[in-house]
C-alpha positions as CSV (number, residue, x, y, z in Angstrom):
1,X,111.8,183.4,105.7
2,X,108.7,182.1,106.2
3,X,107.2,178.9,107.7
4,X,105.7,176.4,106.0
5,X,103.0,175.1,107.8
6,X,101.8,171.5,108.3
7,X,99.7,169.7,105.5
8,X,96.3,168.3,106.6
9,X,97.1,164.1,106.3
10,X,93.0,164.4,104.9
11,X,92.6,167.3,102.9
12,X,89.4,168.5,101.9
13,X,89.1,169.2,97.6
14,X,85.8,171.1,96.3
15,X,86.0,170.3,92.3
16,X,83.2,171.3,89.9
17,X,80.9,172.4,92.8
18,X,81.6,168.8,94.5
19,X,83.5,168.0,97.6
20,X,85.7,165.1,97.3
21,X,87.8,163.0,99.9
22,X,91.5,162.8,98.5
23,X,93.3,159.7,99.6
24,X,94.8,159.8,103.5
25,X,98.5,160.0,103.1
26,X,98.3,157.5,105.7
27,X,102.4,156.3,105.9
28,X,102.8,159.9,107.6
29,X,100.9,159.0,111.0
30,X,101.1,155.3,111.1
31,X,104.5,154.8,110.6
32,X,107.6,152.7,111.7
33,X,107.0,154.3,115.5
34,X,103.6,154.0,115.2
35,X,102.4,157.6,116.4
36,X,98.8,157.5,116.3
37,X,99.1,153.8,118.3
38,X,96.7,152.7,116.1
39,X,96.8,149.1,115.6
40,X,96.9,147.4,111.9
41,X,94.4,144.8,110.3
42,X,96.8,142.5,109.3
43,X,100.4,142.2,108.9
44,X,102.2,140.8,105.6
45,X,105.9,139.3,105.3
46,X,107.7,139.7,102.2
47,X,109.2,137.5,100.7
48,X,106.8,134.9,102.2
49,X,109.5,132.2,101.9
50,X,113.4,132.7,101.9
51,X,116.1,130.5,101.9
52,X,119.3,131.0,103.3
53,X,122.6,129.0,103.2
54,X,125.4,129.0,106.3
55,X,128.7,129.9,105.8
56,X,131.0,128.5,108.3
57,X,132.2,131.1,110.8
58,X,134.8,129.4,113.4
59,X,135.4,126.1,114.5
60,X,132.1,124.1,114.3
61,X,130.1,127.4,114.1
62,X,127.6,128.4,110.9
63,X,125.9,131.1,110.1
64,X,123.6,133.2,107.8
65,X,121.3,136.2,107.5
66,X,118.3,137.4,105.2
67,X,116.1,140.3,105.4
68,X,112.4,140.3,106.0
69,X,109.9,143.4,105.6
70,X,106.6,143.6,107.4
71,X,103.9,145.3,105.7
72,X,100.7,146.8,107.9
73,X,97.6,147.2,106.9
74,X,95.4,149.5,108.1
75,X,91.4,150.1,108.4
76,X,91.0,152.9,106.0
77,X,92.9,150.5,103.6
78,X,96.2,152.0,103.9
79,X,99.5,150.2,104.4
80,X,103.0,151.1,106.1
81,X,106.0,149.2,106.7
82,X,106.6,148.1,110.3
83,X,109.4,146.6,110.4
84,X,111.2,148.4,113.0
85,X,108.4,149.0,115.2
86,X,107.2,144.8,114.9
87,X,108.0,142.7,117.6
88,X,109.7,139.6,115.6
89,X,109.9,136.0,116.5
90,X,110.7,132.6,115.2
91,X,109.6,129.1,116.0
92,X,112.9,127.8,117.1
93,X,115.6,129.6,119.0
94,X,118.6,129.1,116.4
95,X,116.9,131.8,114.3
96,X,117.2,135.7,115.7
97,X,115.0,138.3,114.1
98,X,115.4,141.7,114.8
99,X,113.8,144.7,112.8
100,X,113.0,142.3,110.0
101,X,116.8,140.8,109.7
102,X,116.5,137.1,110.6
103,X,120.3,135.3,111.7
104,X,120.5,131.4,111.1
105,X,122.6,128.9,112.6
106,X,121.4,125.7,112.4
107,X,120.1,124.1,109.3
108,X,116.3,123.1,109.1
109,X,112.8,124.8,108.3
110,X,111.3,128.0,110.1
111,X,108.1,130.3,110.4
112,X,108.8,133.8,111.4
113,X,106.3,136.0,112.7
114,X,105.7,139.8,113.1
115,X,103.6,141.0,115.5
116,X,102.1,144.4,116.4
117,X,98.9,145.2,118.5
118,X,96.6,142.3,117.8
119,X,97.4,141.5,113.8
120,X,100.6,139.3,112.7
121,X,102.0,137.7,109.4
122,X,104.2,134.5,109.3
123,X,107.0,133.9,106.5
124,X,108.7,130.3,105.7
125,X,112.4,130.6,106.7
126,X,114.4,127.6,105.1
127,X,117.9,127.1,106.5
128,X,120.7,125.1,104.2
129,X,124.0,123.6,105.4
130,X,126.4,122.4,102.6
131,X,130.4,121.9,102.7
132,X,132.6,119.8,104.7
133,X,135.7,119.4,107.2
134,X,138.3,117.9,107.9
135,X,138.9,115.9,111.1
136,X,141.8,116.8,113.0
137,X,145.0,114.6,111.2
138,X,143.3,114.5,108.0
139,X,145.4,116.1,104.8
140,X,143.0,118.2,102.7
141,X,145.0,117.6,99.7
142,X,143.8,114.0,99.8
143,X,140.3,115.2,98.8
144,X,140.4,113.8,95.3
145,X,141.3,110.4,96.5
146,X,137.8,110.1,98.1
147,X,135.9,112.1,95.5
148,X,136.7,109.6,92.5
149,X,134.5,106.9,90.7
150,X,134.4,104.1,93.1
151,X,136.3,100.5,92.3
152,X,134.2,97.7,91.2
153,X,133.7,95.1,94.0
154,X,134.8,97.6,96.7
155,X,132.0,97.9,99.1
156,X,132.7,98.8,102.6
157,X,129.7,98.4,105.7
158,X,128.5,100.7,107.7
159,X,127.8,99.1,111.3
160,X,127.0,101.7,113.7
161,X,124.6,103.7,113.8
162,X,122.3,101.0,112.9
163,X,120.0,101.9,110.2
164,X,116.4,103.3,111.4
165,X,118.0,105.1,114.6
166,X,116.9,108.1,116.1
167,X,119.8,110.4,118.2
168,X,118.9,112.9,120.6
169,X,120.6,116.1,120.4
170,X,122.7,115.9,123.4
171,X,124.6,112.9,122.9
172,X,128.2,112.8,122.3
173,X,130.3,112.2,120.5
174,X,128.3,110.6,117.3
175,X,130.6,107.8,116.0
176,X,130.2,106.0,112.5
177,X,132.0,102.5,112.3
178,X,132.6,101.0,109.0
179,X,134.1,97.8,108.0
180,X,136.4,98.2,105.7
181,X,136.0,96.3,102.0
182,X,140.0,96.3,101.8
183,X,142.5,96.2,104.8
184,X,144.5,98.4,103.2
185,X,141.7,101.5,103.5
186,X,143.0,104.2,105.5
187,X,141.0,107.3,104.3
188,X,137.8,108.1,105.2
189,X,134.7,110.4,103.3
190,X,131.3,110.2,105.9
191,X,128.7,111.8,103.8
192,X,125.6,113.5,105.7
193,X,122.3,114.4,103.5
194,X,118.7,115.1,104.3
195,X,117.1,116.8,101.0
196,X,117.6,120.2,100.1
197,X,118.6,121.1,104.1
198,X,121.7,118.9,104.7
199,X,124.4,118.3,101.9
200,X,127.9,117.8,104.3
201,X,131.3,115.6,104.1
202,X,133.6,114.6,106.9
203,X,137.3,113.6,105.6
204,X,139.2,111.8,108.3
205,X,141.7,109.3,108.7
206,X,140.2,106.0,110.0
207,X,140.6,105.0,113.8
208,X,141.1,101.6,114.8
209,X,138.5,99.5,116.9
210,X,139.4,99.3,121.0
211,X,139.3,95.3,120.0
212,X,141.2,95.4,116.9
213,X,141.8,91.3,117.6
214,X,137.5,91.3,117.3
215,X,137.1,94.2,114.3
216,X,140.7,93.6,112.7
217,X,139.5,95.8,109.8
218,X,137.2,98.5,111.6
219,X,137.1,102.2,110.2
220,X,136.1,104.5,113.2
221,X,135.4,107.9,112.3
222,X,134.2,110.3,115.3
223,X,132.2,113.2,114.3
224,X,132.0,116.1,116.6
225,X,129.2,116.6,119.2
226,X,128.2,120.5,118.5
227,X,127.1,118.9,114.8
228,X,124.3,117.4,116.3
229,X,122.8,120.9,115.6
230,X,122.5,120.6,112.0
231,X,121.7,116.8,112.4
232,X,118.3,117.5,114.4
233,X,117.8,120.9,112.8
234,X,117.8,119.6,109.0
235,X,116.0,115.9,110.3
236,X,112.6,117.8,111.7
237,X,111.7,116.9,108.3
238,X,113.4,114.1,106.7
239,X,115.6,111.4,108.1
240,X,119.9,112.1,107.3
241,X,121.1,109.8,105.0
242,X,124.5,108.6,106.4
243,X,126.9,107.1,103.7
244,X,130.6,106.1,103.9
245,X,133.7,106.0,101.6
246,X,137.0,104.4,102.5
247,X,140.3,104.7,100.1
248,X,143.8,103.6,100.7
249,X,146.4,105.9,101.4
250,X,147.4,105.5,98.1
251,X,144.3,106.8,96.2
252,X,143.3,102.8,95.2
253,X,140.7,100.4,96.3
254,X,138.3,103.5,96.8
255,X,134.6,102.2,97.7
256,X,131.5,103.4,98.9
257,X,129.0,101.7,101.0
258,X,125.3,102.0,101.1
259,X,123.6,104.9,102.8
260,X,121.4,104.3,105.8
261,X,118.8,106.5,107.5
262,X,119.5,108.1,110.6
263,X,116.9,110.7,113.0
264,X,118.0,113.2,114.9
265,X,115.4,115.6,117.2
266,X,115.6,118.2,119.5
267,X,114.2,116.6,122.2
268,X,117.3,115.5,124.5
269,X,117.9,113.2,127.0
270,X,117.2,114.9,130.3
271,X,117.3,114.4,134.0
272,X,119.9,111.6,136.0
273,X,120.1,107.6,134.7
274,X,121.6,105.6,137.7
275,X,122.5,102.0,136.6
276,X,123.9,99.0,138.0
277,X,127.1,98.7,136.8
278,X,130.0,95.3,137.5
279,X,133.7,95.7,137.1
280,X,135.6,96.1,134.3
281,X,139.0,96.1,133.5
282,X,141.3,98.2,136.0
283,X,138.3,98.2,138.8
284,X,139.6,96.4,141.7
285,X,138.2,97.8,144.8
286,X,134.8,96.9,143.9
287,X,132.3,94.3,142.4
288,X,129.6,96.0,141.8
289,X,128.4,99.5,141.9
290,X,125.4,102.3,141.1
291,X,126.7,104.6,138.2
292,X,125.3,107.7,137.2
293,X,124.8,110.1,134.1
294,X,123.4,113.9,134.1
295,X,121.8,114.4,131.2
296,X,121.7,118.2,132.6
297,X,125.2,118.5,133.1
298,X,127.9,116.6,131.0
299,X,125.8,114.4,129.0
300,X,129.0,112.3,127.9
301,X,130.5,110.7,130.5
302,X,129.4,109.0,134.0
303,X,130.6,108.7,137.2
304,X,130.6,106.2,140.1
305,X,128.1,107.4,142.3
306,X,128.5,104.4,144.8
307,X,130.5,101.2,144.7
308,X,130.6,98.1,147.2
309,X,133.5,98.6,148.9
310,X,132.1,102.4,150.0
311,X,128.6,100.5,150.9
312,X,127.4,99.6,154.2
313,X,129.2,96.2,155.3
314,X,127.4,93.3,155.1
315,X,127.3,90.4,158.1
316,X,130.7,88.0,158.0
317,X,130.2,85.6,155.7
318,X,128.2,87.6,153.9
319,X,129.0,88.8,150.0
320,X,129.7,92.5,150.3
321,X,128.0,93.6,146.9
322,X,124.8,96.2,145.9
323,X,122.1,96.0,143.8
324,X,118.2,96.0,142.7
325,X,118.9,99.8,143.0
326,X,116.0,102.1,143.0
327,X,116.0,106.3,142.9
328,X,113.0,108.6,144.2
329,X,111.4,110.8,141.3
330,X,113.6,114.1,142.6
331,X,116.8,112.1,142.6
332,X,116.8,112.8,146.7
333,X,116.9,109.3,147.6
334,X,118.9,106.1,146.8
335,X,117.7,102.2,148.1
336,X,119.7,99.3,147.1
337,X,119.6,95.5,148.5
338,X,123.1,94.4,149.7
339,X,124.4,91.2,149.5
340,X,122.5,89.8,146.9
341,X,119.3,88.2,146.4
342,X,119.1,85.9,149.1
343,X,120.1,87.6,152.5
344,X,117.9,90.1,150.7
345,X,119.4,93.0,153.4
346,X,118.6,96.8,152.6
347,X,120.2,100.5,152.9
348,X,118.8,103.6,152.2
349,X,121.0,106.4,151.3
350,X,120.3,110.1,151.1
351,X,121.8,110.9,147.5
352,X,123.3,114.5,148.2
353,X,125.4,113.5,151.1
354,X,126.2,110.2,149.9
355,X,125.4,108.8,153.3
356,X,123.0,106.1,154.3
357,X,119.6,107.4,156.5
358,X,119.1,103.5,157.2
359,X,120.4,100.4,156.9
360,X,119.0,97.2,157.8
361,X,121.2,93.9,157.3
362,X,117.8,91.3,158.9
363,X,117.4,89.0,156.7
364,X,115.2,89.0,153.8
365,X,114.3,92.6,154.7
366,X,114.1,94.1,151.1
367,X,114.9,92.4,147.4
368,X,113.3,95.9,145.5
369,X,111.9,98.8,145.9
370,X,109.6,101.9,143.9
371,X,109.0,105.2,145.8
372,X,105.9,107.4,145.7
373,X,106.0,110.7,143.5
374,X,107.5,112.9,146.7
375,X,109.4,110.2,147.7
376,X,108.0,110.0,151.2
377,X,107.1,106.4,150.6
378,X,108.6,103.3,149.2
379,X,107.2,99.8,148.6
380,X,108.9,97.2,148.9
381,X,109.2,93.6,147.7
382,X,110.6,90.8,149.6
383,X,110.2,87.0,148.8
384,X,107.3,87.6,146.8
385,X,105.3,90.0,149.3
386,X,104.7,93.9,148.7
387,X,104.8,96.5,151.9
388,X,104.4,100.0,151.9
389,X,106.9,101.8,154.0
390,X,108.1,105.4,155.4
391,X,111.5,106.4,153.3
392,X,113.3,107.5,156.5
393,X,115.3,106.6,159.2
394,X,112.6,104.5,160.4
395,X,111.5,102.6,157.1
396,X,108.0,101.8,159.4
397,X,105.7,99.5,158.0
398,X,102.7,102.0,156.9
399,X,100.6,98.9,155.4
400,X,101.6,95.8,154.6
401,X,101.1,92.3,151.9
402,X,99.3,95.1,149.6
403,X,97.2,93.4,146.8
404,X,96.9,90.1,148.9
405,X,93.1,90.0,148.9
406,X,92.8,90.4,145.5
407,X,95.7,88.6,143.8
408,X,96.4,85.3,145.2
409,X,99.4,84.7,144.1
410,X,103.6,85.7,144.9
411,X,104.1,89.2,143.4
412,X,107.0,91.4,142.8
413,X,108.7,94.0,140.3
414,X,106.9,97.2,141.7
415,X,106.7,100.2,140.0
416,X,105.0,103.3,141.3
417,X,104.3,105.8,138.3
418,X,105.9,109.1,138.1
419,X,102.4,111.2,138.9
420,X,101.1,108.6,141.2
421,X,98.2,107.7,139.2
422,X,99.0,103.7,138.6
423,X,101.1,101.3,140.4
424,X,102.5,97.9,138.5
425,X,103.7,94.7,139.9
426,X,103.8,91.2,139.1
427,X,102.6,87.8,139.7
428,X,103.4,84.5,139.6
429,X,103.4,80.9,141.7
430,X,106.3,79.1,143.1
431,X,106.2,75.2,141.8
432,X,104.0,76.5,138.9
433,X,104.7,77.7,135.3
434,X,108.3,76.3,135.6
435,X,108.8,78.4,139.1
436,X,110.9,76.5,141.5
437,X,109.6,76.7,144.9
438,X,112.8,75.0,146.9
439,X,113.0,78.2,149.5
440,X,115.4,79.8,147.5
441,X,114.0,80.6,144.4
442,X,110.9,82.6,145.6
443,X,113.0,85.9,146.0
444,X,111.1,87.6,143.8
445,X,113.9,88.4,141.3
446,X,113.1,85.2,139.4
447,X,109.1,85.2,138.1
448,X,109.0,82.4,135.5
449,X,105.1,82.3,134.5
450,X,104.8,86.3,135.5
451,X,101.8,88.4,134.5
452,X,101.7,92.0,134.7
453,X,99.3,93.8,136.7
454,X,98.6,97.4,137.5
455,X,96.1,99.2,139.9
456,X,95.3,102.9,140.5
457,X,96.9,105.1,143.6
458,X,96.6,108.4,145.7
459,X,100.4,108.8,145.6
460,X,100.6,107.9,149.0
461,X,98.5,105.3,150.9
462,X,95.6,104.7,148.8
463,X,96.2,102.0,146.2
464,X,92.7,100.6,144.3
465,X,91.8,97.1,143.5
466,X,94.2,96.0,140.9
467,X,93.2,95.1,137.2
468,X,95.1,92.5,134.9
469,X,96.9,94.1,132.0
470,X,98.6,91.2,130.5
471,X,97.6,87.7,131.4
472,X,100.5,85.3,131.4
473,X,101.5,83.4,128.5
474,X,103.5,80.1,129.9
475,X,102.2,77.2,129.6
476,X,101.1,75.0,133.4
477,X,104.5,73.0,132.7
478,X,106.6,76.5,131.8
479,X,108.2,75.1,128.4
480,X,106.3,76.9,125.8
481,X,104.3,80.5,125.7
482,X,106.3,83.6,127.7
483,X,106.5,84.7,130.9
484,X,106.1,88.6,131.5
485,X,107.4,91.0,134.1
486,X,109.5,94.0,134.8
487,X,106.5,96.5,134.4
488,X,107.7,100.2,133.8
489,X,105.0,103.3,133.7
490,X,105.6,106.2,131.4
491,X,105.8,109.9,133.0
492,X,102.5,110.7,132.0
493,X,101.1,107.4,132.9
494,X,100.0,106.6,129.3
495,X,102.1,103.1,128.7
496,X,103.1,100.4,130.1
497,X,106.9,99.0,128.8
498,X,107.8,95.7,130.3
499,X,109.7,92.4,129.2
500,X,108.8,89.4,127.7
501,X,110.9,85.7,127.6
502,X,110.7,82.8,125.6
503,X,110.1,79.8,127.7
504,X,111.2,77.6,125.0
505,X,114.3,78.7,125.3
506,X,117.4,79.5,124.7
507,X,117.8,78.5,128.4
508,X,120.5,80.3,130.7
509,X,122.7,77.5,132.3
510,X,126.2,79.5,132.7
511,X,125.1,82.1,135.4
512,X,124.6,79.9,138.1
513,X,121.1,81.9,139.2
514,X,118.2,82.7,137.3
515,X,119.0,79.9,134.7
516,X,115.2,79.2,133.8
517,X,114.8,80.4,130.2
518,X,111.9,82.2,130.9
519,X,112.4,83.3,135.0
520,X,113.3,87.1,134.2
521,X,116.4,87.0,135.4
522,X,119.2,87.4,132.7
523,X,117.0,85.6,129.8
524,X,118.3,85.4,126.7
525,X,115.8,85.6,124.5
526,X,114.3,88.8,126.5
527,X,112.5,92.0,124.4
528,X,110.6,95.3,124.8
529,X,106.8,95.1,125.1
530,X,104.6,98.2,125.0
531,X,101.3,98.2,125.5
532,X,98.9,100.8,126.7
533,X,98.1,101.5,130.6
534,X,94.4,101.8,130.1
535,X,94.9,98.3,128.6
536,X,94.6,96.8,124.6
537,X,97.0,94.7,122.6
538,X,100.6,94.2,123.6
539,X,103.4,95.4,120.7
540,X,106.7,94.0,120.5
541,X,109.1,96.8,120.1
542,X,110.6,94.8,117.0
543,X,113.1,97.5,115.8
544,X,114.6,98.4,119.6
545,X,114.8,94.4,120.1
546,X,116.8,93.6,116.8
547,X,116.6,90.3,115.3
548,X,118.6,88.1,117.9
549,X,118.5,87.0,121.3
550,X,120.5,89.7,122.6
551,X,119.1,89.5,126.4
552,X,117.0,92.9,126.1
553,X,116.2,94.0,129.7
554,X,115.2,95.5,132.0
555,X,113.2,99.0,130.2
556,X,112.6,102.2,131.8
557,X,111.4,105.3,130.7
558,X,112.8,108.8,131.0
559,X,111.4,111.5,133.2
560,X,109.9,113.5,130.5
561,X,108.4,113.2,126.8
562,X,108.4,116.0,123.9
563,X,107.6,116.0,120.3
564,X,109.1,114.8,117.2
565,X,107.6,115.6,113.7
566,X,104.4,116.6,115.5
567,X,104.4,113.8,117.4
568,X,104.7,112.3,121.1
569,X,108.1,110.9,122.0
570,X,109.7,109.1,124.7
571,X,112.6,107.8,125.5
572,X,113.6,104.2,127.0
573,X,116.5,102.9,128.3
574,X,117.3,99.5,128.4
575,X,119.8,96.6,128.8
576,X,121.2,94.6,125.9
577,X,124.3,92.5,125.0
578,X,123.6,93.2,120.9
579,X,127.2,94.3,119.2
580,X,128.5,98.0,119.4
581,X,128.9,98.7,116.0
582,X,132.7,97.8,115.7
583,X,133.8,98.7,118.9
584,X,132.4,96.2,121.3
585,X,131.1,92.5,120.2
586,X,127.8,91.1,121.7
587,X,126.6,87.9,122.3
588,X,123.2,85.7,121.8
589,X,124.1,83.3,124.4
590,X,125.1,85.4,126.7
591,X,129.1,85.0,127.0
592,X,129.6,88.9,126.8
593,X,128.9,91.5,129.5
594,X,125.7,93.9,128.8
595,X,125.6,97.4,128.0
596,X,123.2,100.4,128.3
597,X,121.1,101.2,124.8
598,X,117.8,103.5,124.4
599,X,115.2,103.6,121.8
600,X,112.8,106.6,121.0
601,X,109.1,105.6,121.5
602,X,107.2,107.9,118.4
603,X,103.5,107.8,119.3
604,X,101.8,108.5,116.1
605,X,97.8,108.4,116.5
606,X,97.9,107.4,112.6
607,X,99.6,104.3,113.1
608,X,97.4,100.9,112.1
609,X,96.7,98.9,115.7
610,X,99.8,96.9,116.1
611,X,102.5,99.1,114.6
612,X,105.9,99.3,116.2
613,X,106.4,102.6,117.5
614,X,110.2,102.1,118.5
615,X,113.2,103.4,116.7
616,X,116.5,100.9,116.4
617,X,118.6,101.9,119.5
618,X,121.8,103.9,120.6
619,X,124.5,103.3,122.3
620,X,125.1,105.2,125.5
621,X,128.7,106.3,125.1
622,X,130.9,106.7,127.5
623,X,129.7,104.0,129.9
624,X,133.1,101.6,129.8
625,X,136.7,103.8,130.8
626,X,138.0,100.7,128.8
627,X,135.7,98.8,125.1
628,X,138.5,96.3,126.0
629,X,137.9,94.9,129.4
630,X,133.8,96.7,129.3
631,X,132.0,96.8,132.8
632,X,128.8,95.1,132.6
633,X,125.9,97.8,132.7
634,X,122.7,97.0,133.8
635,X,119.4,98.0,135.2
636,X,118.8,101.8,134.6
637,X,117.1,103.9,136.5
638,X,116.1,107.5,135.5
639,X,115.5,110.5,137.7
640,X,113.8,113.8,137.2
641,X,117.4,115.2,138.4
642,X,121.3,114.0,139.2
643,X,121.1,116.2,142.7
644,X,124.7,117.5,143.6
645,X,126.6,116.1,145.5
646,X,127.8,117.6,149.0
């Protein structure tokens, strides 16, 4: 037999006395396993857009594949498919492309790329979720019931999630609270849509309110946390549209309410959040404590990181409680004032071990406290003086009354940003503005006529001469204007967040301290103010304040930022006493106990000047063991990390 020997990939052709060129068979030598290693021109993906639709594949899983093919093309003009030998990627890590077959999970939009020597190609990847489930206890045969034409004059409510609000991924679980139109509505239809992404139904069977005597006719439905997923996957794009339908068990008095809009985004909450928490029903061994979430860890619940009666005792006589907490930017360290404002004593706690490294009870040693980037340093404020001190067993002075010479007035409310770049505080003047100045309430908690001022820092020792960012609104006799204070910097040092209060009122008589209606302590009528740290007009954070005087305090930002729609965001976390949906009544006068909320920040550089960049605000579940008998929740603090505890 004989051997067929190999074809030139060029061979020459001499035709009618002229030599011609044929065309390079040029698939043959560069290939799927590129031989040659020459590297293409360019690199097209067909199709250049696909859609594909998930198919449910287990409990709260979804999936679905297509298949891409990567063309090369090569300098002689010559093309080969590459699929197998392209490296393949996609811009979000729910969609897996290998060899040109592309495996979705979450719904949303997607480029895919192939790459191979220097050229690529990119291909639109949309992702589409439709269906629905049914909760756990809900009859599928009762579908129909829900599906119907809707009764006249049947209109049920939805209350939670406020309309406008923008989830995080990692929060759950997502509840939706609906006031029923009829008490007799048991069934319940929670419709999720975001355009041609997101068309999904849960069916479940309504849960009662945790204060059914408050929400007699509440409609709880739970949804479960892995379907955040698809939430933030399929609202990159377009807010969800969240709508309810209730229906009694016997198929009558079927009504739908009206829709609202609802973000999700990918960018969780991160890091540790250590609040000031007071008891609630079944806590009897303490008063007060520091709680904690890990937003790295299990984002739903929190723990008790230290209460009173585990704090260092106070002096007899003395009230054995903890508070005006502050943590170092690496979680490592824990201060706290004990005993309240007044005695003003101090501990400082190493957070791993859970054990104090000092603990001072002299009086009026330390009312609050902000620690330098590595945590080395702390300043502290006591009685309307700032000194900078060694975190350690020593707590020596390193430099004290900083910003004296230059702002002659009390200060207080220290905050050292995140990089070290800025340090806030603020000022204000006993017997002026409405301040009392009677000895006792110049602690530095209370700062009726405050203005907020920030100056530049080393991180360490080096503080410059400090600027004022917003000048104080009260009038000399404190009834009219606002007072401002509680100063918080953002991780990259770009805002300022702080708190502003009405010193017309409503005033705050029931507490028994802080009962000025502008003094910063407990106001009613307190709200979010952002407002750049290189300085320009204050915003008020309309749509994370709400409407009413719901005592919104005490802001602070988380450790980090990402991006949302292509633009910056942050989140805060703040204090407020505004209703929980239908699982927890507020209060504008104060009467009810406060609980932790958090608005995303969205920086767009389109915005006019003066637009509100906040989102309404979430709940932070899991904060209360019992919606009946709440703790009150207070004061956050956030962390870089929750360190483990030894």
């Amino acid at each position: 037999m004989r051997t067929l020997g190999l074809i030139p990939s060029c061979a020459l052709i001499v035709a009618a006395g002229a030599l011609a060129v044929a065309a390079c068979s040029n698939g043959a030598h560069h290939g799927s396993n590129g031989a040659t290693g020459a590297s293409p021109l360019s690199i097209a993906i067909a199709p250049s857009a696909a859609t594909v639709a998930l198919s449910a594949t287990g409990s709260a899983t979804y999936s679905g594949s297509t298949r891409f093919t990567a063309t090369a093309t090569y300098a002689d003009g010559s093309t080969a498919d590459v699929s197998d030998a392209a490296s393949w990627g996609a811009s979000e890590a729910s969609v897996a492309v290998a060899q040109g077959k592309a495996t979705a999970t979450i719904a949303g939009r997607y480029n895919v790329t192939a790459t191979l020597g220097s050229a690529n190609g990119a291909a639109d990847l949309t992702v589409t979720l439709s269906g629905s489930v049914d909760n756990g206890g809900f009859n599928g045969a009762d579908h129909g019931k829900l599906d119907g034409t809707p009764t006249a004059g049947q209109s049920p409510a939805i209350a939670y999630p406020l309309d406008g609000a923008l989830f995080p991924i990692n929060l759950a679980p997502i509840e939706v609270h609906v006031q029923k139109s009829d008490p007799s509505q048991t069934l319940a239809r929670i419709s999720l849509r975001s355009g041609p992404l997101l068309e999904f139904s849960f069916y479940a069977t309504c849960h009662a309110s945790p204060n059914p005597a408050q929400f007699p006719n509440a409609c709880i439905v739970p949804i479960t946390g892995a379907f955040a997923d698809q939430l933030a996957g399929a609202s990159a794009t377009s807010d969800v549209s969240v709508q309810a339908r209730l229906v009694a068990a016997d198929g009558s008095k079927l009504g739908e309410s009206t829709p609202v809009s609802v973000g999700w985004t990918r960018t969780g909450l991160s890091g540790g959040l250590y609040y000031w928490t007071t008891a609630g029903k079944g806590d009897t061994a303490f008063n007060t404590a520091v709680a904690r979430y890990d937003f790295n860890g299990d984002a739903t619940l929190p723990s008790i990181y230290l209460s009173s009666d585990k704090a260092p005792p106070v002096p007899a006589g003395e009230q054995q409680c903890i508070g005006c907490h502050a943590v170092s930017p690496d979680g490592q360290k824990l201060a706290f004032s004990l005993g309240g404002s007044l005695p003003g004593f101090f501990s400082l706690f190493d957070v791993g071990k859970r054990a104090a490294v000092a603990t001072k009870t002299n009086a009026r040693f330390v009312n609050m406290t902000t620690f330098s980037p590595d945590g080395s340093l702390m300043v502290n404020m006591t009685y309307g003086k700032l000194a900078l001190r060694t975190a350690d067993q020593t707590v020596a002075v390193v430099q004290s009354d900083l910003f004296a010479a230059d702002v002659k007035e009390s200060v207080s409310h220290p905050f050292w940003s995140r990089d070290g770049k800025l340090f806030a505080f603020v000022s204000w003047v006993p017997g002026m503005y409405g301040a009392l100045d009677d000895g006792m309430h110049i602690t530095g908690d209370m700062v009726q006529g405050g203005q907020i001022w920030v100056a530049g820092s080393d991180g360490a020792t080096s503080f410059g001469t400090p600027r004022l960012l917003v000048p104080r609104g009260a009038s000399a006799d404190g009834k009219s204007g606002h007072s401002y204070y509680y100063p918080a910097i953002s991780d990259d040092s770009a805002f300022v967040i702080f708190n502003r209060s009405a010193c017309n009122g409503p005033a705050n008589p029931t507490d028994g301290w802080g009962a000025g209606a502008c003094d910063g302590y407990n106001d009613y009528s307190a709200q979010l103010v952002l407002v750049p740290a290189n300085g320009g007009a204050p915003v008020v954070l309309d749509k994370a304040n709400g409407t009413q005087t719901w005592t919104n305090s005490w802001p602070r930002w988380s450790p980090d930022h990402g991006t949302y729609r292509g633009k910056t965001i942050y989140w805060v976390s703040y204090s407020s006493r505004r209703d929980y949906g239908l699982a927890l009544k507020g209060s504008t006068d104060g009467s009810t106990k406060p609980q932790l909320w958090f608005t995303g920040i969205v920086i767009d550089p389109a915005a006019p000047p003066g637009a509100d960049v906040s989102s309404a605000p979430v709940w932070l579940p899991g904060q209360d063991p019992d919606l009946s008998g709440p703790r009150g929740n207070h004061t956050p603090v956030w962390t870089a990390v929750a360190v483990p505890i030894g």
